[in-house]
mmCIF file of the C-alpha atoms, coordinates in Angstrom:
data_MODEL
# 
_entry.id   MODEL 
# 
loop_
_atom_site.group_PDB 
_atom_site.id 
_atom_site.type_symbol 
_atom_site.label_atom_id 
_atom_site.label_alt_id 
_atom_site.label_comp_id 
_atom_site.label_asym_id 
_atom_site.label_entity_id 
_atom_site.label_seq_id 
_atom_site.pdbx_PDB_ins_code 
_atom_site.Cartn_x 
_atom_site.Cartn_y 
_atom_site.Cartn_z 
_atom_site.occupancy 
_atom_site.B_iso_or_equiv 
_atom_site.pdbx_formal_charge 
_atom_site.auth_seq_id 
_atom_site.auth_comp_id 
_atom_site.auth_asym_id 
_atom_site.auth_atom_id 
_atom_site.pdbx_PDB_model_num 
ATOM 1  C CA . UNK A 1 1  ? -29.361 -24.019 -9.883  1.00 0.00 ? 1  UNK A CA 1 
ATOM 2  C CA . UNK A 1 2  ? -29.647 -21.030 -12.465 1.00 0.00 ? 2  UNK A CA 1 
ATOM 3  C CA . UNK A 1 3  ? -26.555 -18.948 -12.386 1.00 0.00 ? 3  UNK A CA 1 
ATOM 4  C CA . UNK A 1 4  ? -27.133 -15.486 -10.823 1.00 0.00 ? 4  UNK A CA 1 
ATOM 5  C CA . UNK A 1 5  ? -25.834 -12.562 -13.296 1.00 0.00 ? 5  UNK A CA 1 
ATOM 6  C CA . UNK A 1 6  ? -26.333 -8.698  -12.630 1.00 0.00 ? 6  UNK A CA 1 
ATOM 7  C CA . UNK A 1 7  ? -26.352 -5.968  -14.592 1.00 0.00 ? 7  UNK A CA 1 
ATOM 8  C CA . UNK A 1 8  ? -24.517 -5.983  -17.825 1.00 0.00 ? 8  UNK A CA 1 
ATOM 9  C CA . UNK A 1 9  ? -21.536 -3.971  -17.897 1.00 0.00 ? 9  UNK A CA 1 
ATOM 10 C CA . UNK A 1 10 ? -21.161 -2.612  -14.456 1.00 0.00 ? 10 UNK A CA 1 
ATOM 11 C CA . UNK A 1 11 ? -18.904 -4.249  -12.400 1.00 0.00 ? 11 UNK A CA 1 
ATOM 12 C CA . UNK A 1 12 ? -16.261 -2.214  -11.159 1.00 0.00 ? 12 UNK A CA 1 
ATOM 13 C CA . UNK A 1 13 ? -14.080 -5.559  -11.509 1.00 0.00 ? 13 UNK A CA 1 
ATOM 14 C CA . UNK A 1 14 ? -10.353 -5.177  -12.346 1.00 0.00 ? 14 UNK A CA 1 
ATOM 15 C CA . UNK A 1 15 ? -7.040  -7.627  -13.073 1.00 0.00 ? 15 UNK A CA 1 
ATOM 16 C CA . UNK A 1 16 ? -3.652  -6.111  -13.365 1.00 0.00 ? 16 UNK A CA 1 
ATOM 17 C CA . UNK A 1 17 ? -1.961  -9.073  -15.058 1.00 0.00 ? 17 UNK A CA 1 
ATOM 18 C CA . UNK A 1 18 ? 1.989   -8.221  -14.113 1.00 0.00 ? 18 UNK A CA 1 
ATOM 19 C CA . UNK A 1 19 ? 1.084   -8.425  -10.537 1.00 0.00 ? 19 UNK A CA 1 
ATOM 20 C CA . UNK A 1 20 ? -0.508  -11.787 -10.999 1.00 0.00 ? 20 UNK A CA 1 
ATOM 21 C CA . UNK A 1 21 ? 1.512   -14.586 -10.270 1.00 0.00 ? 21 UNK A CA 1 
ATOM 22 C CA . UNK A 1 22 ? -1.212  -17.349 -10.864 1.00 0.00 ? 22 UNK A CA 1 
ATOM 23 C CA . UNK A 1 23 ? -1.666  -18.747 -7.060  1.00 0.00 ? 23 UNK A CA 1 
ATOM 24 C CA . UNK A 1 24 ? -5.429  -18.804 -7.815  1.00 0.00 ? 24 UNK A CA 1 
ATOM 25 C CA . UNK A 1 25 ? -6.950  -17.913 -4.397  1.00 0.00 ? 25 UNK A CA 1 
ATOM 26 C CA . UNK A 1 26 ? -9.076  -15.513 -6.044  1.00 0.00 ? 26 UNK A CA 1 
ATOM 27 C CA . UNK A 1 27 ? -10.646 -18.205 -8.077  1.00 0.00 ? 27 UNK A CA 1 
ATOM 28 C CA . UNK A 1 28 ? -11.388 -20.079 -4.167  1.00 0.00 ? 28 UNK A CA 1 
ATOM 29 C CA . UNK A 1 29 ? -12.444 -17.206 -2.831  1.00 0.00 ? 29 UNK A CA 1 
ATOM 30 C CA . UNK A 1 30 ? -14.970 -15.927 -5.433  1.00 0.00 ? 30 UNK A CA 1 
ATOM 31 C CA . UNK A 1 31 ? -18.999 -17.735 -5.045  1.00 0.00 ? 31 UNK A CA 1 
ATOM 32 C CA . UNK A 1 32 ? -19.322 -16.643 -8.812  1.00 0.00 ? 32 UNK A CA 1 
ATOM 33 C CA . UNK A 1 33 ? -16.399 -18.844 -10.245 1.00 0.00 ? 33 UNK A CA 1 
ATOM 34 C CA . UNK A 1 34 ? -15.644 -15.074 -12.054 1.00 0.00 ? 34 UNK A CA 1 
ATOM 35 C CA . UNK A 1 35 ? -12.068 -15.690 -12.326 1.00 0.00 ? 35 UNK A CA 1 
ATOM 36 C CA . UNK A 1 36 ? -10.141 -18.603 -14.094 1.00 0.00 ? 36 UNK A CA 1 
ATOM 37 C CA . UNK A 1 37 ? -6.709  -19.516 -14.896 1.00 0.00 ? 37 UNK A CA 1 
ATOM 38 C CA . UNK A 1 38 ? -5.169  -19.251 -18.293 1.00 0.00 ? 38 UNK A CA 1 
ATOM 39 C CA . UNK A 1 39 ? -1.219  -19.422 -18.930 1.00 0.00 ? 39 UNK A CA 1 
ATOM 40 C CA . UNK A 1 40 ? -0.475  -19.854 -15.525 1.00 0.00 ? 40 UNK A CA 1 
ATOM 41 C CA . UNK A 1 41 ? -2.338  -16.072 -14.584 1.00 0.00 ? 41 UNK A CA 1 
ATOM 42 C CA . UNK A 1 42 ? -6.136  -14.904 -13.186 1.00 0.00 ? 42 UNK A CA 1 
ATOM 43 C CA . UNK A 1 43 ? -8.100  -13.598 -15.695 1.00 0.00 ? 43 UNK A CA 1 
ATOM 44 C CA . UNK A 1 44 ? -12.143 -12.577 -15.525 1.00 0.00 ? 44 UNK A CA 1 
ATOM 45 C CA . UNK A 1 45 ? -13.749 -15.141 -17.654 1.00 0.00 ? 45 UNK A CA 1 
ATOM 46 C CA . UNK A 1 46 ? -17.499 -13.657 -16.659 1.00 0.00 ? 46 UNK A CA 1 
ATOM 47 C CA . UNK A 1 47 ? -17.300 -10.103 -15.543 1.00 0.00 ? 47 UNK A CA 1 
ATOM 48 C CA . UNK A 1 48 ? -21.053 -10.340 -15.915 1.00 0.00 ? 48 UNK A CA 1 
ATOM 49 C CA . UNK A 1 49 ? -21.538 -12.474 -13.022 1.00 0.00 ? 49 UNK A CA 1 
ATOM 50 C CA . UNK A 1 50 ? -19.494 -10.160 -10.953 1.00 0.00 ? 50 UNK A CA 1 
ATOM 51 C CA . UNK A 1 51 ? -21.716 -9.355  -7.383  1.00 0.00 ? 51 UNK A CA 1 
ATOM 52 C CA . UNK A 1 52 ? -18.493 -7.202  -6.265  1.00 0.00 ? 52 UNK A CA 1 
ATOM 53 C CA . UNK A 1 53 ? -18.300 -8.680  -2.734  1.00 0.00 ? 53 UNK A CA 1 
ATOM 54 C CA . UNK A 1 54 ? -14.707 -8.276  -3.019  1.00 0.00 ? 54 UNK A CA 1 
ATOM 55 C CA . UNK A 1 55 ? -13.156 -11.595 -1.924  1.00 0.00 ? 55 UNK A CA 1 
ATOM 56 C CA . UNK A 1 56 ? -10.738 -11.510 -4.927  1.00 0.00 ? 56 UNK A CA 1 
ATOM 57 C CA . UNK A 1 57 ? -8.891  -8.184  -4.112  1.00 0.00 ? 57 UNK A CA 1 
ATOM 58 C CA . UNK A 1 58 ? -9.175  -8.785  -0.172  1.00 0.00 ? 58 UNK A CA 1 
ATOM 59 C CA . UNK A 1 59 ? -7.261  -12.167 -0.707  1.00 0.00 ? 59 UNK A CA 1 
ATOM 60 C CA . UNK A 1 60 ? -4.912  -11.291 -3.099  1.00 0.00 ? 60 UNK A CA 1 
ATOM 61 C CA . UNK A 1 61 ? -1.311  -10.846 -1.668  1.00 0.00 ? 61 UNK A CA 1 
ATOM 62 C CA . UNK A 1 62 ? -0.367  -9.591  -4.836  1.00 0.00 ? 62 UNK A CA 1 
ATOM 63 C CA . UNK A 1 63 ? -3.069  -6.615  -5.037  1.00 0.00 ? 63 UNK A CA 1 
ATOM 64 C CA . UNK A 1 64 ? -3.546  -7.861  -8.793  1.00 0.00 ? 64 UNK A CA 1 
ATOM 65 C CA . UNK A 1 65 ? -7.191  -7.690  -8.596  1.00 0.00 ? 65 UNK A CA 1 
ATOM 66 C CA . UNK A 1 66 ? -9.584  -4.550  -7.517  1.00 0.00 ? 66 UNK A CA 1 
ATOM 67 C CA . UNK A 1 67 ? -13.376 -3.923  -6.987  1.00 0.00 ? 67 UNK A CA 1 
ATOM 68 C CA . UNK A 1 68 ? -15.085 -1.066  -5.946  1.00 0.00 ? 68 UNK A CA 1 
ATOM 69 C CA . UNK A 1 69 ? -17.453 -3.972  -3.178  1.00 0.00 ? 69 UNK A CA 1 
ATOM 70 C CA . UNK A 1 70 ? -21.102 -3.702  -3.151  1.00 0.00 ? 70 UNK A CA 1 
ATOM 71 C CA . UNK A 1 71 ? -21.714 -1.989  -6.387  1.00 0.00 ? 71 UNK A CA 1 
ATOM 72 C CA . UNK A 1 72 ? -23.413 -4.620  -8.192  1.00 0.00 ? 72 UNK A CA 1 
ATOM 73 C CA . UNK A 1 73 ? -25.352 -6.440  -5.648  1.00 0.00 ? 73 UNK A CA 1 
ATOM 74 C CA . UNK A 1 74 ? -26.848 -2.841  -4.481  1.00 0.00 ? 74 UNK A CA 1 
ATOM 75 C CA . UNK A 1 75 ? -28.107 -2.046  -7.968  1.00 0.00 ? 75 UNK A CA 1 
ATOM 76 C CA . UNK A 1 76 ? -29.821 -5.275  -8.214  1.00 0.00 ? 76 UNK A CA 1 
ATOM 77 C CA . UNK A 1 77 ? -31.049 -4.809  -5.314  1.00 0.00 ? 77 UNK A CA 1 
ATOM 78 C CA . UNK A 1 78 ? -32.504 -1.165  -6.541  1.00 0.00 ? 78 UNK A CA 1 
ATOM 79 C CA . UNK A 1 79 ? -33.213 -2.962  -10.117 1.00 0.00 ? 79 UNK A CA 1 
ATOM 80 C CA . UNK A 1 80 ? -35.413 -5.658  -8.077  1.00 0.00 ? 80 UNK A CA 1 
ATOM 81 C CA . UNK A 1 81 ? -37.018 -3.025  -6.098  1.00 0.00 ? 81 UNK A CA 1 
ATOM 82 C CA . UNK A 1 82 ? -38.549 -1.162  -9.330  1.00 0.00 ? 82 UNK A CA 1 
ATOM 83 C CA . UNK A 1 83 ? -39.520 -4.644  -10.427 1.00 0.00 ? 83 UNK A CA 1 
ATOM 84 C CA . UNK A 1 84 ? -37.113 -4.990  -13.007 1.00 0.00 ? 84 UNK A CA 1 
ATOM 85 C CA . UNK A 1 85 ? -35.175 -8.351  -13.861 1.00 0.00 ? 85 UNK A CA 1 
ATOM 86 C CA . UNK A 1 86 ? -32.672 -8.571  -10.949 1.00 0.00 ? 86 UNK A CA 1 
ATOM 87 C CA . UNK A 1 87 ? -31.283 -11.332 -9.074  1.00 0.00 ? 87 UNK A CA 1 
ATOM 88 C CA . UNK A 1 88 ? -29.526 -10.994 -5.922  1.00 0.00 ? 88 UNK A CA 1 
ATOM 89 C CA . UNK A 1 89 ? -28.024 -13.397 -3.067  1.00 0.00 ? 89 UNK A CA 1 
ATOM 90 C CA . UNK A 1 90 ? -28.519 -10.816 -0.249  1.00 0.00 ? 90 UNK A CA 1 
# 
């Protein structure tokens, strides 16, 4: 299965690394595999691939990670629309 990306640069994806304390539900949670663990904390491996549904920061009891949801996926959505390259799961 190709792997779905969006639009380069957009994602309103963000990691506060103090507040991390590497339980790694986001990386569960996520349909993107976005996230990975390195040194025992989250980080975004492939902000890229980011569709901004916001599963990370809803399920993280730590409120390490934040996304504005819906960002992304809408502008591929508008990207697809004017028959540009876009690829959404929608």
């Amino acid at each position: 299965m190709q792997r779905l990306l969006y639009l380069k640069d957009v994602s309103t994806l963000a990691l506060d690394h103090h507040r991390c304390n590497g339980c790694g539900t986001c990386l569960k949670v996520c349909p993107q595999a976005v996230l990975s663990i390195v040194d025992k904390k989250a980080t975004i491996a492939d902000k890229d691939a980011c569709m901004e549904c916001g599963a990370c920061a809803i399920n993280c009891k730590q409120e390490a990670l934040s996304v504005r949801s819906g960002v992304g996926c809408a502008n591929a959505i508008i990207n697809g629309a004017l028959n540009r390259d876009s690829a959404c799961c929608c």
